[in-house]
Backbone of each chain as ProteinMPNN parsed JSONL, in Angstrom:
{"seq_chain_A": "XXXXXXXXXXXXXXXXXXXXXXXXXXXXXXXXXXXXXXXXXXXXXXXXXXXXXXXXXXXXXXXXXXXXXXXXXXXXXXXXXXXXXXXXXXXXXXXXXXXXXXXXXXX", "coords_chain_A": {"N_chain_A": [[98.694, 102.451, -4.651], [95.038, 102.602, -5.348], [93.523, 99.042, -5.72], [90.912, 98.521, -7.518], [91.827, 101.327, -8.861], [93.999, 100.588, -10.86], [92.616, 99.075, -12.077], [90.829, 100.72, -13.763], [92.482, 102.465, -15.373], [93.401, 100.401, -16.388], [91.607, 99.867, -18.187], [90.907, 102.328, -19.559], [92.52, 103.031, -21.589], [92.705, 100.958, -22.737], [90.036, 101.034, -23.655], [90.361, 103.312, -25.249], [92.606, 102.456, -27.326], [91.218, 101.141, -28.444], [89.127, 102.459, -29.999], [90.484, 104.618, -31.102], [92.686, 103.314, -32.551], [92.858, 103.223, -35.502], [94.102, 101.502, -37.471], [94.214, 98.369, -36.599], [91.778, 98.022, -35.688], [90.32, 98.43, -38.173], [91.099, 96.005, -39.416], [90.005, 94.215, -37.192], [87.249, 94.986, -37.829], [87.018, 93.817, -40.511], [87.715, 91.113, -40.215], [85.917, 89.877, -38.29], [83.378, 90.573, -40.033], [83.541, 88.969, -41.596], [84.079, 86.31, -40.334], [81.958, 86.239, -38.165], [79.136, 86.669, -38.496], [76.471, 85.665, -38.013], [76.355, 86.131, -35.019], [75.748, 88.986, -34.82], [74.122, 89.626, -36.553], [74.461, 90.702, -39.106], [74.515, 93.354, -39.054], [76.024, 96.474, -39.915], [77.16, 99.015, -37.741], [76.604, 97.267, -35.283], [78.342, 95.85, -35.824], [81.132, 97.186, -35.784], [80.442, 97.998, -33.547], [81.447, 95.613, -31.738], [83.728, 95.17, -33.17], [85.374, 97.146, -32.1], [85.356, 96.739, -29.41], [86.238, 94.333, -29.521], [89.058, 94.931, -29.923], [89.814, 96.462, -27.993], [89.598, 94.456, -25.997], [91.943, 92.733, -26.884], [93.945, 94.419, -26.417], [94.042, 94.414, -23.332], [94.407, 91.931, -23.018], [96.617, 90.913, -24.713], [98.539, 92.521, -22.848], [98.27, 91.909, -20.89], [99.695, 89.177, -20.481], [102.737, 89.517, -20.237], [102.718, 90.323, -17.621], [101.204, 88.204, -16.264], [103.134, 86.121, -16.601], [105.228, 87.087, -15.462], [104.103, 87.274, -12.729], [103.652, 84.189, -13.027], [106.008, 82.992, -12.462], [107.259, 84.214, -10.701], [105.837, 82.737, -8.725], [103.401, 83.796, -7.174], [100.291, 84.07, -5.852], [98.808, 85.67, -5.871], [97.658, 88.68, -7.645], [100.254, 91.604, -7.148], [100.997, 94.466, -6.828], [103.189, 95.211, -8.369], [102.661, 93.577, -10.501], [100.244, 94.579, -11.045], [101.583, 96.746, -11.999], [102.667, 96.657, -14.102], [101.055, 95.141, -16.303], [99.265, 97.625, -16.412], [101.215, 98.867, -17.489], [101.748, 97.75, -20.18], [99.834, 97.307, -21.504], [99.032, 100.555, -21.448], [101.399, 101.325, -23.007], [100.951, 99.151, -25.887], [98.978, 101.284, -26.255], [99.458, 103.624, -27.52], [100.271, 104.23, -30.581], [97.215, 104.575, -30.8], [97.139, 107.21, -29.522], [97.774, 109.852, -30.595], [95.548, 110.351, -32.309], [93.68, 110.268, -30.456], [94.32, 112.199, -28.617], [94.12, 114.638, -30.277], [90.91, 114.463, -31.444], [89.486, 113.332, -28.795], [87.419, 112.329, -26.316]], "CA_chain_A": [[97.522, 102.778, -5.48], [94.093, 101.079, -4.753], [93.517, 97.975, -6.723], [90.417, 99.497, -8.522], [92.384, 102.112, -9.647], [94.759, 100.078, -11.79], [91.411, 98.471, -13.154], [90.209, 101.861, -13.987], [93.509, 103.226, -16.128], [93.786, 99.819, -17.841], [89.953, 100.208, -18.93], [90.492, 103.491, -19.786], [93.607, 103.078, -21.952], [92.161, 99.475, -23.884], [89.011, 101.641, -24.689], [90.992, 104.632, -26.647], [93.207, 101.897, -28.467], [89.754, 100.073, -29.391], [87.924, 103.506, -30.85], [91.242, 104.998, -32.09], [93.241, 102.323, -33.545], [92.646, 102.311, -37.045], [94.971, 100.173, -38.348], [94.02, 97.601, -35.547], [90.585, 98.195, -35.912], [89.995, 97.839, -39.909], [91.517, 94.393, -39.23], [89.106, 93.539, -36.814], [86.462, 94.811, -38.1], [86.715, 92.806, -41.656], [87.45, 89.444, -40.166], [84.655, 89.692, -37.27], [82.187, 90.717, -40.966], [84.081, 87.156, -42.09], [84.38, 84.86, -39.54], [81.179, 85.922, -37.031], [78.375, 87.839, -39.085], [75.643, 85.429, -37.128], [76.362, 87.157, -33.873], [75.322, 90.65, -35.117], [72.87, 89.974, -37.238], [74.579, 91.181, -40.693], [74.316, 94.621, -38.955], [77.358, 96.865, -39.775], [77.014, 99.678, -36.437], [76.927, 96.447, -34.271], [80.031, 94.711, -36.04], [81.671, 98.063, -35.768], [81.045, 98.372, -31.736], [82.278, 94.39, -31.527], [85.26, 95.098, -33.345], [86.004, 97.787, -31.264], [84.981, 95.935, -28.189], [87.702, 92.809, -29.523], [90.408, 95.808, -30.217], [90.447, 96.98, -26.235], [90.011, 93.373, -24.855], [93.377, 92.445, -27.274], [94.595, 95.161, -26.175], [94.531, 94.373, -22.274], [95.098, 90.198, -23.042], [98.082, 90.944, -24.418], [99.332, 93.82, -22.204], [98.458, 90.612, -19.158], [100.375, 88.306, -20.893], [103.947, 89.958, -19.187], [102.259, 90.415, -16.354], [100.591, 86.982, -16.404], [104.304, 84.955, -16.826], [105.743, 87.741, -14.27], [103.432, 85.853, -11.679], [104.236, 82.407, -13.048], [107.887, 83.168, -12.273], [107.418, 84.664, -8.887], [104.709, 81.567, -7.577], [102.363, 84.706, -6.804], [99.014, 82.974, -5.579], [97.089, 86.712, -6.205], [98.393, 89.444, -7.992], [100.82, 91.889, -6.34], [101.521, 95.754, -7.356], [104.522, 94.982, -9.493], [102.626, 92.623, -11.502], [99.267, 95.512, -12.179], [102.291, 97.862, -13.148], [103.509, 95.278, -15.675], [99.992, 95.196, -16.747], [99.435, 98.775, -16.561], [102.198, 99.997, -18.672], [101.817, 97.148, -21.128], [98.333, 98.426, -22.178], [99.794, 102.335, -22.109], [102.498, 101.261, -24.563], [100.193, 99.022, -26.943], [97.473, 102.555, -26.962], [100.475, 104.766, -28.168], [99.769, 104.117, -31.859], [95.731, 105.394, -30.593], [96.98, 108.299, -28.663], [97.821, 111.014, -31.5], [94.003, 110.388, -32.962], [92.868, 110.26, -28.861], [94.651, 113.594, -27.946], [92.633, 115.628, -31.755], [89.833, 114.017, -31.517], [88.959, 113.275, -27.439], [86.227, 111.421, -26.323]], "C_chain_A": [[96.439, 101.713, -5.26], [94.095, 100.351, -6.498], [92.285, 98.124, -8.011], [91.172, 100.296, -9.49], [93.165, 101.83, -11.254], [93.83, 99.279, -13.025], [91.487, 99.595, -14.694], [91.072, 102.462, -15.541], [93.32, 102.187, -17.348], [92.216, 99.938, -18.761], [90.175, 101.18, -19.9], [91.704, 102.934, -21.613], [93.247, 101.753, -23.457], [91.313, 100.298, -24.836], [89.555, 102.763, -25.991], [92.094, 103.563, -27.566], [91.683, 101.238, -29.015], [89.258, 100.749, -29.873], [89.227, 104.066, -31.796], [91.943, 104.415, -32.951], [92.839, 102.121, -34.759], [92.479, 101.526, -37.577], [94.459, 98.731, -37.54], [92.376, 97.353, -35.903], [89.746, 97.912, -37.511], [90.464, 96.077, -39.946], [90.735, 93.787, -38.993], [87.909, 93.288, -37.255], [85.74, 93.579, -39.608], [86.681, 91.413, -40.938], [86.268, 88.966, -38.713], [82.932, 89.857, -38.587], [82.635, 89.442, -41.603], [83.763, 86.039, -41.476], [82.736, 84.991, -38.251], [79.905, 86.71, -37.249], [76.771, 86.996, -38.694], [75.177, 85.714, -35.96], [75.627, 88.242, -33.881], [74.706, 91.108, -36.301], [73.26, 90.352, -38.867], [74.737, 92.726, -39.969], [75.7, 95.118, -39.108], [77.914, 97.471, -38.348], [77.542, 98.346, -35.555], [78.021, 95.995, -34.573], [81.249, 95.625, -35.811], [82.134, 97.947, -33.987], [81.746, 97.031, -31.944], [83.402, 94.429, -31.547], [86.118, 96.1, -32.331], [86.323, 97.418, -29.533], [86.389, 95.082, -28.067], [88.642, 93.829, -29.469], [90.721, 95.774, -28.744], [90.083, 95.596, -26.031], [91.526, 92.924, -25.485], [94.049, 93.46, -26.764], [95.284, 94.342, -24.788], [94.796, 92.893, -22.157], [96.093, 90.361, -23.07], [99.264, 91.459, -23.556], [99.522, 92.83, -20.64], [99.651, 89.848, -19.293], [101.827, 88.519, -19.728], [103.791, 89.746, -17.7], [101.955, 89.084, -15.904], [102.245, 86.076, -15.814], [105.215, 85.812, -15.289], [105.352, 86.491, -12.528], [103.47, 84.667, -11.459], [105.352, 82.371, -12.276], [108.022, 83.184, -11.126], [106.834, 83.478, -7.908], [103.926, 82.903, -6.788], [101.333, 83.601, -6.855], [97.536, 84.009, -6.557], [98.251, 87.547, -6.759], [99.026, 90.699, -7.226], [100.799, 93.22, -7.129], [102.544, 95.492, -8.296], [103.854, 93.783, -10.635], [101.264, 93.317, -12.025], [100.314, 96.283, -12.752], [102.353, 97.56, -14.122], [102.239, 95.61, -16.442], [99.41, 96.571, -17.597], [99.949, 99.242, -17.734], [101.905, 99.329, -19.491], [100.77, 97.686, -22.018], [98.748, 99.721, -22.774], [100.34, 101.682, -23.289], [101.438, 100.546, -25.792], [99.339, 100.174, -27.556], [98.414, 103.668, -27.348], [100.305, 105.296, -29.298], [98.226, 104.948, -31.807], [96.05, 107.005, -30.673], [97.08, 109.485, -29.465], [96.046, 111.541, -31.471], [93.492, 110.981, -31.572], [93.025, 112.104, -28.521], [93.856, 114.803, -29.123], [91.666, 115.085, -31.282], [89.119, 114.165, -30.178], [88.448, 112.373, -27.794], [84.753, 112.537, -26.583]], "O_chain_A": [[96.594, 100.507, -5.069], [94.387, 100.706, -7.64], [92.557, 97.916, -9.194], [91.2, 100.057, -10.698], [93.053, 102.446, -12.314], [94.065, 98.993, -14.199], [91.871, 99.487, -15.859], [90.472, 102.803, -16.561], [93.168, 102.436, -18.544], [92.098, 100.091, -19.977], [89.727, 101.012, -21.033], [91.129, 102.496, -22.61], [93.501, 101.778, -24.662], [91.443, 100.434, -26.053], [89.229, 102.906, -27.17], [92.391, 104.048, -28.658], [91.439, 100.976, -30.193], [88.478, 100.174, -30.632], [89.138, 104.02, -33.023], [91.953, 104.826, -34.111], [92.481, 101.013, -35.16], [91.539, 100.897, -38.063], [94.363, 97.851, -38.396], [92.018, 96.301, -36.433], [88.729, 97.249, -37.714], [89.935, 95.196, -40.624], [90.312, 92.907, -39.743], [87.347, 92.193, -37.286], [84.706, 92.923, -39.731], [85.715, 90.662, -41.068], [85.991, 87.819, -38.362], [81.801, 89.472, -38.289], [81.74, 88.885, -42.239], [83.28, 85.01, -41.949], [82.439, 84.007, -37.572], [79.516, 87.412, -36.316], [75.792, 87.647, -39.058], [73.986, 85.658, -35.656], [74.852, 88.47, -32.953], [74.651, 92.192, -36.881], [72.401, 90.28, -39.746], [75.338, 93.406, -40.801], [76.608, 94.461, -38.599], [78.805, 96.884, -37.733], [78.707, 98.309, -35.158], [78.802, 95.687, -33.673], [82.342, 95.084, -35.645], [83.202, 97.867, -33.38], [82.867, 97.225, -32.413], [84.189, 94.056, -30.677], [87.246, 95.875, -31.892], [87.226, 97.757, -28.769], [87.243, 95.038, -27.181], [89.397, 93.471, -28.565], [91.7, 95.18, -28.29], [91.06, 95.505, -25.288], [92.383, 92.738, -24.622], [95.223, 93.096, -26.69], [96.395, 93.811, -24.775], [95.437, 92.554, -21.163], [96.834, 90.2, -22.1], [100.434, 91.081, -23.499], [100.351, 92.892, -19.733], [100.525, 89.813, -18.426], [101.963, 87.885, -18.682], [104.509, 89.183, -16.874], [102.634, 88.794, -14.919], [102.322, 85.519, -14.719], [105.685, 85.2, -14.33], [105.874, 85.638, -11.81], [103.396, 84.041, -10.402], [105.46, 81.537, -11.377], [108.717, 82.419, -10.458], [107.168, 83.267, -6.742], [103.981, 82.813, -5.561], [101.354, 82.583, -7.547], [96.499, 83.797, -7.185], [99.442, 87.337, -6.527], [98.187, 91.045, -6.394], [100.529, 93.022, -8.314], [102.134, 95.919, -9.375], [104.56, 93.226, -11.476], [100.882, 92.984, -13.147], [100.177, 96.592, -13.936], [102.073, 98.242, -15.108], [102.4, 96.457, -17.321], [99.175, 96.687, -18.8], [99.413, 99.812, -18.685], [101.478, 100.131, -20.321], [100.902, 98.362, -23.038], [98.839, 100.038, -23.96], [99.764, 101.55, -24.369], [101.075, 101.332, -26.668], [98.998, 100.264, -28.736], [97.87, 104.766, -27.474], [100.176, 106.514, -29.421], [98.01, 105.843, -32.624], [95.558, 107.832, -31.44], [96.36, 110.374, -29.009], [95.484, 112.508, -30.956], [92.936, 112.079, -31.553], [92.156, 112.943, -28.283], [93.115, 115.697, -28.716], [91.624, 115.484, -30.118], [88.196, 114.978, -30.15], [88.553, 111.681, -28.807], [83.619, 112.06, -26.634]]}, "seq_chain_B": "XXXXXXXXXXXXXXXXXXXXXXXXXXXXXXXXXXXXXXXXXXXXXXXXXXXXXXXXXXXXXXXXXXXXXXXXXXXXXXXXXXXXXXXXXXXXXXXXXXXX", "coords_chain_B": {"N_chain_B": [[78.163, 74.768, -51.874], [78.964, 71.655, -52.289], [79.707, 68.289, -50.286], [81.564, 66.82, -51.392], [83.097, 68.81, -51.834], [84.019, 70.244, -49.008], [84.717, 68.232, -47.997], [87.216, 67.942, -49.647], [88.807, 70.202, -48.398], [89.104, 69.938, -45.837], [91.397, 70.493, -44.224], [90.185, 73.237, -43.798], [87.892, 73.474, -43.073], [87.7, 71.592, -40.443], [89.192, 72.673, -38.408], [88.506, 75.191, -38.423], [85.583, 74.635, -37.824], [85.806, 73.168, -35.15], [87.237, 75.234, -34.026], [85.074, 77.271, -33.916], [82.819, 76.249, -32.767], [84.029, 75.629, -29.915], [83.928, 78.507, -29.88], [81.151, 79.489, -29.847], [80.105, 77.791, -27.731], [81.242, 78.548, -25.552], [80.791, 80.757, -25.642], [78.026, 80.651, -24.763], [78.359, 79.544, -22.291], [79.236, 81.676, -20.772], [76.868, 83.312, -20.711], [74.986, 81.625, -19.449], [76.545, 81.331, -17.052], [75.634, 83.675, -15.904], [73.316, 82.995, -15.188], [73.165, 81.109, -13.537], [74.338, 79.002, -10.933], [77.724, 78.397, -10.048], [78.576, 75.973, -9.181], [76.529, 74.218, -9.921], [74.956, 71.102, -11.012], [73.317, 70.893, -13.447], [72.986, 69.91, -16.309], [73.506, 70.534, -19.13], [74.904, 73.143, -18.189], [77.369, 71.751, -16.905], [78.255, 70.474, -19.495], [78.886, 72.177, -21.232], [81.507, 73.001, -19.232], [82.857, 71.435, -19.594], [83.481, 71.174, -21.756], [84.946, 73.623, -22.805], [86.628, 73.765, -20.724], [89.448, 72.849, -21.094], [90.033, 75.227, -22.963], [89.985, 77.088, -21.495], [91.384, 76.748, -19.23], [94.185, 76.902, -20.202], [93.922, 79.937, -20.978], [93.887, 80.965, -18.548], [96.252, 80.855, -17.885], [97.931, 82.803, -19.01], [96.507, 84.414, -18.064], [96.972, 87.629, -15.707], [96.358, 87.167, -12.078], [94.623, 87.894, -11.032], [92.523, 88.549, -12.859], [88.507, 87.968, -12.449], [86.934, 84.913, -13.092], [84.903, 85.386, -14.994], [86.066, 86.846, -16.822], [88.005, 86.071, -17.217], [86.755, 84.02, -18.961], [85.68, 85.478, -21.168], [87.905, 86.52, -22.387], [89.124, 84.047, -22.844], [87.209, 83.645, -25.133], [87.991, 86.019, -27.167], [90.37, 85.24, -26.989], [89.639, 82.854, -29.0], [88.43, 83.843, -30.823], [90.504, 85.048, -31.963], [92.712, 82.664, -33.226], [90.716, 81.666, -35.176], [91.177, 84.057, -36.767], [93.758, 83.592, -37.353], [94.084, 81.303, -38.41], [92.594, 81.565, -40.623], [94.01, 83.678, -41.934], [96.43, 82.235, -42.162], [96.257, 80.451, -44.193], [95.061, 82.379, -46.176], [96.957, 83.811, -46.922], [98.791, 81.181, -47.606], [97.362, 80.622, -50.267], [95.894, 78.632, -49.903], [92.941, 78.897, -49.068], [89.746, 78.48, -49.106], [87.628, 78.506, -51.979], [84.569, 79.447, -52.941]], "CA_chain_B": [[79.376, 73.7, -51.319], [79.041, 70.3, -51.897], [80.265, 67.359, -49.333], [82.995, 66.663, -51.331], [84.045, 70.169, -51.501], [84.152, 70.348, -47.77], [85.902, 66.911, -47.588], [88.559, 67.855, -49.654], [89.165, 71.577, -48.148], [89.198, 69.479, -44.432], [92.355, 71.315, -43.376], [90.101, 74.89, -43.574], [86.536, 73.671, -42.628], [87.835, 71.031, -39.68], [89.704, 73.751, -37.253], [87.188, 76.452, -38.465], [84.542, 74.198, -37.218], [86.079, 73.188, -33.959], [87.283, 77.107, -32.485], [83.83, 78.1, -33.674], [82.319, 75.479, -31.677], [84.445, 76.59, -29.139], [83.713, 79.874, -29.597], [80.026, 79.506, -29.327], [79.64, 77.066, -26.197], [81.919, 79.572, -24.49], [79.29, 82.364, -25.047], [76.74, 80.035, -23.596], [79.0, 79.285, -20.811], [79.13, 82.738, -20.343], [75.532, 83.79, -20.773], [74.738, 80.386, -18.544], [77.074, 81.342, -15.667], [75.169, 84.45, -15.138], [71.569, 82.843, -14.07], [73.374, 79.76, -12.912], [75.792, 78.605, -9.996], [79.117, 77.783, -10.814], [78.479, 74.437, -9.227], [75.579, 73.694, -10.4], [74.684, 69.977, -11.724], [72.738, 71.007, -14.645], [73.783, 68.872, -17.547], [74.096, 71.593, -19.939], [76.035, 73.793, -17.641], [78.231, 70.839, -17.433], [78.699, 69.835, -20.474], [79.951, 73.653, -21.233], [82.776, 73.713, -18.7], [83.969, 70.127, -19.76], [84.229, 71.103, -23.353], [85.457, 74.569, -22.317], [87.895, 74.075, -19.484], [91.01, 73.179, -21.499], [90.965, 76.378, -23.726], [89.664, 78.025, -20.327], [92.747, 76.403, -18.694], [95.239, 77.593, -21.446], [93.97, 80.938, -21.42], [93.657, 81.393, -17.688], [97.532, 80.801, -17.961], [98.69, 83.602, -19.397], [96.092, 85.796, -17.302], [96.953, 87.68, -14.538], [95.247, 85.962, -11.663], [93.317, 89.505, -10.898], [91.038, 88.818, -13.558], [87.8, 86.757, -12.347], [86.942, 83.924, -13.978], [83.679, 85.429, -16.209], [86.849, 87.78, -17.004], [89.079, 84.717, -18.058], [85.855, 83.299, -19.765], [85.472, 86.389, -21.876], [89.447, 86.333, -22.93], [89.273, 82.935, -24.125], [86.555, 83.976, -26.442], [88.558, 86.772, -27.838], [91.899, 84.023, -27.983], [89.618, 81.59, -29.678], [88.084, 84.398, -32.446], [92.288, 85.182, -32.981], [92.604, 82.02, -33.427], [90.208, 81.569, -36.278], [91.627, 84.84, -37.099], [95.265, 83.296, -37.573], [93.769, 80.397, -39.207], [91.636, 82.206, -42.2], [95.437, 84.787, -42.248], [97.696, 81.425, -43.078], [95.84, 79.97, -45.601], [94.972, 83.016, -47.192], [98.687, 84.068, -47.436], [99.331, 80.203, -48.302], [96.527, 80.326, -51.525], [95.183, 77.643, -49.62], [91.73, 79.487, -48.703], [88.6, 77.702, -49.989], [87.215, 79.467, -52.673], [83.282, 79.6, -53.893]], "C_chain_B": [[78.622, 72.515, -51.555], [79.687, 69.294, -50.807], [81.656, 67.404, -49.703], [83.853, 67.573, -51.366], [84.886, 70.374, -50.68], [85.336, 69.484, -47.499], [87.368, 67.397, -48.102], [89.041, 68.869, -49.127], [89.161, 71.368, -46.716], [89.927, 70.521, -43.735], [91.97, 72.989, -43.216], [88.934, 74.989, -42.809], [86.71, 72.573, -41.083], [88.337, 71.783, -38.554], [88.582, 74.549, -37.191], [85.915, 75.777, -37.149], [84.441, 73.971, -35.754], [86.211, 74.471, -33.026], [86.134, 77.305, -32.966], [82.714, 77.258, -32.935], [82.687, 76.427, -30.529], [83.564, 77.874, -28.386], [82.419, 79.742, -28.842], [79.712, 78.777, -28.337], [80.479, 77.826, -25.626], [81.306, 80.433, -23.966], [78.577, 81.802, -24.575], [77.349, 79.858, -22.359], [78.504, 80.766, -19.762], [77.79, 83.418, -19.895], [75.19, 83.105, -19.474], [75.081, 80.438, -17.17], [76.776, 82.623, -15.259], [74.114, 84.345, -14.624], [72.121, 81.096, -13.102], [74.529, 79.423, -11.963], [76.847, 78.081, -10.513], [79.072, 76.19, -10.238], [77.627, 73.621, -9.107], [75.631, 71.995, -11.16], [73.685, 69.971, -12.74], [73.559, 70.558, -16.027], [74.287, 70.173, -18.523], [75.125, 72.557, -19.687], [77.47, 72.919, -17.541], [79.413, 70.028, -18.092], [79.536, 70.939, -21.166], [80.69, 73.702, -20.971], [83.411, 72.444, -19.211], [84.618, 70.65, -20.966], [84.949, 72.434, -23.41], [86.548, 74.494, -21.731], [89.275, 73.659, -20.11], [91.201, 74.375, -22.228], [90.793, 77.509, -22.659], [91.368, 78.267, -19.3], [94.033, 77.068, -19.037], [95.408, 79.192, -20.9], [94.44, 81.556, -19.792], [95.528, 81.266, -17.675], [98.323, 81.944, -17.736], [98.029, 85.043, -18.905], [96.361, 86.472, -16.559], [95.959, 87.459, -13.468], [94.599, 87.206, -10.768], [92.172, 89.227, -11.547], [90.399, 87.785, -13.092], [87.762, 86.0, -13.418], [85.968, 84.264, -14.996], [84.656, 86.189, -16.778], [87.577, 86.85, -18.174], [88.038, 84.188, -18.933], [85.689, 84.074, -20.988], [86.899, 86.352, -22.884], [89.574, 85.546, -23.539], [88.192, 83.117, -24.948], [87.3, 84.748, -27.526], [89.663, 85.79, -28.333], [91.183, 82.921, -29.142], [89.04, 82.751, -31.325], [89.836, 84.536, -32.865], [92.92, 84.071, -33.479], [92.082, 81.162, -35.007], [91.016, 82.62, -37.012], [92.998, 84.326, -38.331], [95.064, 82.258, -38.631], [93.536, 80.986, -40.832], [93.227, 82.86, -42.87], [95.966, 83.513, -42.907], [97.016, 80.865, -44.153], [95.248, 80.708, -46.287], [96.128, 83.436, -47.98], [99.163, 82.46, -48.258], [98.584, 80.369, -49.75], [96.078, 78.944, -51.05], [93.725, 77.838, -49.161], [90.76, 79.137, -49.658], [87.858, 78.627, -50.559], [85.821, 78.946, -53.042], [82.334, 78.762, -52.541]], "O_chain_B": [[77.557, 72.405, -50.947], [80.59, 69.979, -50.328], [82.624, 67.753, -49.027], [85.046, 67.467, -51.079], [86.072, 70.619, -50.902], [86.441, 69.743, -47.022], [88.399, 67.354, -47.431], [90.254, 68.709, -49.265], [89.207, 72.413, -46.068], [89.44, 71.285, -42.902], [92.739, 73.853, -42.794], [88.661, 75.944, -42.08], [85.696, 72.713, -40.401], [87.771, 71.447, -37.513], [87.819, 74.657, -36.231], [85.546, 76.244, -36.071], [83.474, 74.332, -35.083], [85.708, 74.76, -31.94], [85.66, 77.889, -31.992], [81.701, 77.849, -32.56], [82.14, 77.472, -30.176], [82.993, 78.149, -27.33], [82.347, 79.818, -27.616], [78.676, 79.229, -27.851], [80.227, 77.509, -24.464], [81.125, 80.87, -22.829], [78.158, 82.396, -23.582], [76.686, 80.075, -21.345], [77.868, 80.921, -18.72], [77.689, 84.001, -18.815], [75.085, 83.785, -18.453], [74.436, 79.931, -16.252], [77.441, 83.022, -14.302], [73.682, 85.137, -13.786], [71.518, 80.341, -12.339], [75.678, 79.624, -12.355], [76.799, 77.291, -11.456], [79.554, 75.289, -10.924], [77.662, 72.567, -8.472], [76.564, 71.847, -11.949], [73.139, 68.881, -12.906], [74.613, 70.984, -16.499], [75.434, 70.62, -18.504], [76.011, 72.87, -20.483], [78.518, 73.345, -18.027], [80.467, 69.451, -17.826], [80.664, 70.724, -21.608], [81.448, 74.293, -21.74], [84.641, 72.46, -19.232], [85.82, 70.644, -21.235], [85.795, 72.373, -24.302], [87.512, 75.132, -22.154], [90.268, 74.17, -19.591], [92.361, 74.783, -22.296], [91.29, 78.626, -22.796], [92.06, 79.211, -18.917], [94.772, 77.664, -18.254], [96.464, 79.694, -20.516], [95.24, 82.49, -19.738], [95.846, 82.282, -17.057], [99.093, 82.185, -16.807], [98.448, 86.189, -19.065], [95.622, 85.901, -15.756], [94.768, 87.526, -13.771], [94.088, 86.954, -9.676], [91.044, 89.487, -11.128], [90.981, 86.7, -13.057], [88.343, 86.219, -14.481], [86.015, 83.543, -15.993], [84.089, 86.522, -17.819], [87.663, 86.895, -19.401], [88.579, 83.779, -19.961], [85.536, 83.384, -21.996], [86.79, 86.149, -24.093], [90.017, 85.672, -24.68], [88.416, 82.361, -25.893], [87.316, 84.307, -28.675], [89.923, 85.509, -29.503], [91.847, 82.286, -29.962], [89.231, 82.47, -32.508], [90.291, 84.153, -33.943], [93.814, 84.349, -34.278], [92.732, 80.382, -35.704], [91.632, 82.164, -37.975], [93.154, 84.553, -39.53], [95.756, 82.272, -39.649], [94.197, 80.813, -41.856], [93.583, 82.615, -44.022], [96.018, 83.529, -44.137], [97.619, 80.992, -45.218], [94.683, 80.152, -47.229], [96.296, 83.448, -49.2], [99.777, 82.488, -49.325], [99.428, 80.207, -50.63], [95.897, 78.103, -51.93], [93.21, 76.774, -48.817], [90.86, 79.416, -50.852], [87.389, 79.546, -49.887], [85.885, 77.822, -53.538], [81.128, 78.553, -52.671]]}, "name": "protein", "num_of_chains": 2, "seq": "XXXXXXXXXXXXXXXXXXXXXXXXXXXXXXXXXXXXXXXXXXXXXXXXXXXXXXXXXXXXXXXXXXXXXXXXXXXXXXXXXXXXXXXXXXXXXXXXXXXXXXXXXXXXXXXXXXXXXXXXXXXXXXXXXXXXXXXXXXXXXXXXXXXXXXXXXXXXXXXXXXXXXXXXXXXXXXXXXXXXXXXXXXXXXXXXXXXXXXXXXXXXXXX"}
């Protein structure tokens, strides 16, 4: 699979846990209107996209993480196919919880 | 708030203060390393990656080494808001969260 590609899925996959996630998402959004309400002006809309923004990058940080220590382990210099799968799936599985809302709803 | 407020509530406004440092010379890093060379001798640019590059270091750790570095720069922003995040969480759960 090209190396794009694996971009592409985990993109795809961060963004529907960052719009559908709820539960994930009500989290963020309160402590980003707590902890960073100079950023975005006081505006709600903008603190809304942000939080959704922070939801899919936690998403694909953590989903590296495996992937990340995979590579430690191996002494990989660059990343290898077996270490975007890792990546890959890790993401899928965190946007599981999304995917009900994702599959009613769409984009 | 008064001083001594602050003073005595150290253990909420001394971390706070530091990751949101952090935080914010990160976003300048970030902003900074898109009109500016990465090895640039501009003091300010600089003075960004010095005070930057250990939570840059950290983070780039646990990245896979796919993601560029404005990639990894972006990540440790997000680790350093969870961070605060985790912070504000234990000392609200402790009843240690500075009130007024």
């Amino acid at each position: 699979m090209p190396r794009n590609a694996y971009f592409v899925a985990i993109a795809f996959f961060a963004t529907v846990n960052g719009l559908f996630n709820s539960a994930v998402l009500s989290f963020v959004f309160f402590h980003v209107l707590l902890l960073a309400p100079a950023i975005l002006f006081g505006s709600a809309p903008l603190t809304f996209m942000f939080a959704s923004l922070i939801t899919a990058t936690v998403t694909i940080i953590v989903a590296g993480i495996p992937a990340a220590l995979y590579e430690r382990l191996r002494g990989l210099d660059q990343s290898d196919d077996v270490s975007l799968w890792i990546w890959l799936a890790g993401t899928a599985l965190l946007t599981l919880p999304a995917m009900g809302r994702f599959l009613t709803i769409g984009l | 708030m008064t001083t001594g407020t602050i003073l005595s509530q150290w253990y909420f406004h001394l971390p706070n203060f530091i990751l949101a440092a952090l935080f914010y010379t990160l976003l300048g890093r970030v902003l900074l390393g898109m009109v500016i060379d990465a090895n640039s001798s501009n003091f300010i640019w600089r003075f960004f990656c010095r005070l930057t590059d250990p939570v840059v270091g950290l983070v780039a750790a646990v990245t896979p080494r796919a993601a560029a570095p404005v990639v990894v720069w972006l990540f440790a922003l997000v680790w350093l808001f969870a961070a605060r995040v985790a912070l504000y969480f234990a000392l609200a759960t402790s009843n240690l969260l500075p009130t007024g």
